[in-house]
C-alpha positions in Angstrom: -108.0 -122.4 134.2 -106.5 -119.2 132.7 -103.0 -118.9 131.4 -101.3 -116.3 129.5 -98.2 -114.7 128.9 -98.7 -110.9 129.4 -94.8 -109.6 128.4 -91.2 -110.5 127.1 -88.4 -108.9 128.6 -86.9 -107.7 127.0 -89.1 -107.3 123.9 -87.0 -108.0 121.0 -83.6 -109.6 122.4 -80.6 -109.8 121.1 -78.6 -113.1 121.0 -76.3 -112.3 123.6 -78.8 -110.9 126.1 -81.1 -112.8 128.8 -85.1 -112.5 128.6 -87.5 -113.7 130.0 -91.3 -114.1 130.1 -93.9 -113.5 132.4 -97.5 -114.6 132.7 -100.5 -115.0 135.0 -103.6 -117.2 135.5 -106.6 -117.7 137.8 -105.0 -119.0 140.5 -101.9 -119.4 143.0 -101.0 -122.9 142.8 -100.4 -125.6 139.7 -98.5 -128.5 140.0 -96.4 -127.7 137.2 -95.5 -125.4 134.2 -93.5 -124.5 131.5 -92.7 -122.4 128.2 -91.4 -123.7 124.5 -89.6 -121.0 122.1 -87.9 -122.5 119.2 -88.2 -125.8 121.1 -85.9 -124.7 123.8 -88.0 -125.5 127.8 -87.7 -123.4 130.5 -89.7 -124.1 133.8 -92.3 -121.5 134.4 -91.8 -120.5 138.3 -93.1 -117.8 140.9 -91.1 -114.4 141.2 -92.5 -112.1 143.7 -96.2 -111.5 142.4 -96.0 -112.6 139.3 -94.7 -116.0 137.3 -91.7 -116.3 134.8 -89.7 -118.4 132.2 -85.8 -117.5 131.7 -83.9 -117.8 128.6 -80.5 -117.3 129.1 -78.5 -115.7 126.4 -77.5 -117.9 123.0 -80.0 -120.5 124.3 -82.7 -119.7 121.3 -81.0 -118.9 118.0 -82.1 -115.9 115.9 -85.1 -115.7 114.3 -88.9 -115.2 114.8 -91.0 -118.1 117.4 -94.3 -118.4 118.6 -94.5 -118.9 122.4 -96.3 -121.7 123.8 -97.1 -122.5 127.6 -98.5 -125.2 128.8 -99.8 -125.4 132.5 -101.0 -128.7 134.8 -102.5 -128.6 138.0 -103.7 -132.0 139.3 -105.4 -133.8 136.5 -105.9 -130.9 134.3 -103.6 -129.0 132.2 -103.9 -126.3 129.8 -101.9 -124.7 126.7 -101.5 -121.5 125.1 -100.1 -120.2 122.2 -99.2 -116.7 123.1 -97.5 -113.7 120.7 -94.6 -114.1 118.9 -91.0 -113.0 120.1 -87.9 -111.9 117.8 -84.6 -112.6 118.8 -82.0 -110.3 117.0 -78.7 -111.1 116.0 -76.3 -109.3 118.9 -75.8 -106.2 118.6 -71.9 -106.7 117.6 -73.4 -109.9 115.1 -71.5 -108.3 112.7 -68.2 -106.3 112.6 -68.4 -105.6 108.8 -71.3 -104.1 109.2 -69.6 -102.2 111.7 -66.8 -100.9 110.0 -69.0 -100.3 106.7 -71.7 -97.9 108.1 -68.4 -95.9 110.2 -66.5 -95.5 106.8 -70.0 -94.6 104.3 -71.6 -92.3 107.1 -68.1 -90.6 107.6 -66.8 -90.0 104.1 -66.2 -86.3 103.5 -68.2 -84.7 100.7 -65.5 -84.5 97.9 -65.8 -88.8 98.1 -69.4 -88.4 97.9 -70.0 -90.4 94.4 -67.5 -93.3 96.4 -69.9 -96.4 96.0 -69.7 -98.7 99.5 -70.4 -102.2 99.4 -69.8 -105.4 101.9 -69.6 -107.6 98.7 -67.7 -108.0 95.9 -66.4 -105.4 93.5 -68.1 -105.1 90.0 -65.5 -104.2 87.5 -67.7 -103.0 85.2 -68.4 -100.0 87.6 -66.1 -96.5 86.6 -67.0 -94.9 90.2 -64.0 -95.3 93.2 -65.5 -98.3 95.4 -64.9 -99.5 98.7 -65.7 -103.2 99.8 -65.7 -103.9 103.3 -65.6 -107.7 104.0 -64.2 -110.3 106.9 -60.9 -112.0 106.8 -59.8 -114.1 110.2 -61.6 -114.1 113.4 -61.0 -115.1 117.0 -63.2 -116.2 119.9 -61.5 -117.0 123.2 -62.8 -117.6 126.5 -61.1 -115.4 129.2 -62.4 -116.8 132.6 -62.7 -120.5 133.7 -66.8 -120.5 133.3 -66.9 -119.3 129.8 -68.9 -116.5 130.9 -66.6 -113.9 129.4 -65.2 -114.0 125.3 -63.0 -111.6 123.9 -63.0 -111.6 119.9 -60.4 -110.1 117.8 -61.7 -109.8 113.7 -59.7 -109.0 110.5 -61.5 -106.9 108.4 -60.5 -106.1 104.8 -61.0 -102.9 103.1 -60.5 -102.8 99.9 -60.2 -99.3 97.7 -60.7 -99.6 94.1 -60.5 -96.9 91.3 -60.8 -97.5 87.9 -58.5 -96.0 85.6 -61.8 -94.6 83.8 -63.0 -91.5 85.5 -66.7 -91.5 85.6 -67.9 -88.4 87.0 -65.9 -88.2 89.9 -62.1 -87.3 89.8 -61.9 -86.2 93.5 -60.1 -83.0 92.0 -56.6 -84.9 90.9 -56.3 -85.7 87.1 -54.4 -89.0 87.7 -55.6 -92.2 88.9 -52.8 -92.8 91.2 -53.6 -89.2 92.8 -57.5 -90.7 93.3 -56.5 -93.9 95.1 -54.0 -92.4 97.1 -56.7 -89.8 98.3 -58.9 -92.2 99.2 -56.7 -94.7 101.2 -55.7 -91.5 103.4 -59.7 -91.2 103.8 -60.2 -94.3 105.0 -57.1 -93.8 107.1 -58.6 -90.7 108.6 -62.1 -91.9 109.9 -60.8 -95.3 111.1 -58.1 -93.2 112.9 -60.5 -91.0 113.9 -63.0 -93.3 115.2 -60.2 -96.0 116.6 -61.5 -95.9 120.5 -64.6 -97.3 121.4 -66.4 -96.8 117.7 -69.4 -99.0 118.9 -71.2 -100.3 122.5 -69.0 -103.1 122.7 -66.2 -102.6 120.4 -63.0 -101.5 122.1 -60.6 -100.4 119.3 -60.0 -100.9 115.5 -56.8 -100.2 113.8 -55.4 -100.6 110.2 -52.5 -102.6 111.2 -51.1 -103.1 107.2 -52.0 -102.2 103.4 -51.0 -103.5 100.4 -51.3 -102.6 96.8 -53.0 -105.2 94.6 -53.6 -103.1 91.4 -55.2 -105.4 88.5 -55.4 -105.2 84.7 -58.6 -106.8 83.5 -60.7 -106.2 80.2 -58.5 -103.8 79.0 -58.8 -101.4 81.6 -56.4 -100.9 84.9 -57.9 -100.9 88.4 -55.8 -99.4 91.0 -56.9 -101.3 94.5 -55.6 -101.1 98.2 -56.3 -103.8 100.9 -56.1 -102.0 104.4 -56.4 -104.9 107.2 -58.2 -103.7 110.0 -58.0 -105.4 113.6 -61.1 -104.8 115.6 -61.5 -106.0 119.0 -64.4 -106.6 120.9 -65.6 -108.2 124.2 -68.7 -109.6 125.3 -70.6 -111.4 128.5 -72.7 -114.5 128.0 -74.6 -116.7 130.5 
């Protein structure tokens, strides 16, 4: 007998999202059949001319698996260890991420030198920084099967300028007149990109910020925390 698995659909799935396999052999009847990716069985059954195994979504976890199917008909049985398959992280796996490449790919040219990061803040840097990381999250089911989640994230960005200049004073001579200037350009591309910034995010807002300047090692750091709420919906089997 001949068994193979000739394509994943799709390819390269996300978390979130179905796929399934499909495959062919020599013949039109076995007695039974199935698939293993990342131990995780599905039944390998007929569907129109051709023979598939369904993964519904969140059933594997991320990651990179070989694909093995094993086929009996009667006494015999056969096995194959087919291609690989990746399954990515969902598409909205992470909001940070989000809001981090919407703020660095939107900052006007006179923040150029602004260093991003979705880490922490080196004090020993003189350049303005933002940091992008996650506060609170939410994941509630919003029909009786589960089948539907809407999130609701906290997202914390942080400005920080140094009382040191480096080599970019954004054209104001004060520190207080650099900080300010960049908390209203944050303000302007999260205000500007508020509806529907991603496939499945819905809005973002800053809802508050608050000054937490610092004095360490001598040196004043002027810093801003803007809270973000970002809202986003998605469909699971």
């Amino acid at each position: 007998m001949t068994f193979n698995m000739i394509s994943r659909v799709p390819n390269s799935p996300f978390l979130n999202e179905n796929f399934y396999l499909v495959w062919s052999r020599d013949g039109a009847t076995f007695t039974g059949a199935f698939s293993s990716v990342g131990s995780v069985i599905s039944p390998i059954k007929a569907s129109g001319a051709s023979y598939i195994s369904f993964y519904p979504a969140g059933s594997v976890a991320t990651g990179v698996y070989a694909i093995y199917g094993f086929l009996v008909k009667g006494n015999t049985g056969t096995f194959t260890n087919s291609p690989s398959i990746t399954i990515r992280n969902s598409d909205i796996a992470d909001p940070v991420t989000t809001v981090y490449s919407l703020l660095k790919n939107n900052i006007g040219s006179t923040y150029s030198s602004t260093l991003f990061t979705t880490g922490w803040y080196d004090p020993t840097r003189t350049m303005p920084t933002i940091t992008v990381t996650r506060g609170r999250w939410t994941d509630d089911t919003a029909n009786l099967f589960d089948t539907y989640r809407e999130h609701e994230d906290a997202i914390y960005v942080d400005t920080w300028v140094p009382d040191k200049k480096g080599s970019s004073t954004m054209g104001f001579t004060s520190v207080k007149g650099r900080r300010n200037a960049l908390d209203n350009e944050v303000k302007r591309i999260i205000n500007a990109n508020r509806k529907a910034p991603s496939a499945k995010i819905r809005h973002l807002q800053i809802v508050n910020s608050q000054e937490l300047n610092e004095i360490t090692d001598n040196r004043k750091m002027f810093r801003t925390r803007h809270v973000l709420r970002l809202k986003w919906q998605e469909t699971v089997s």
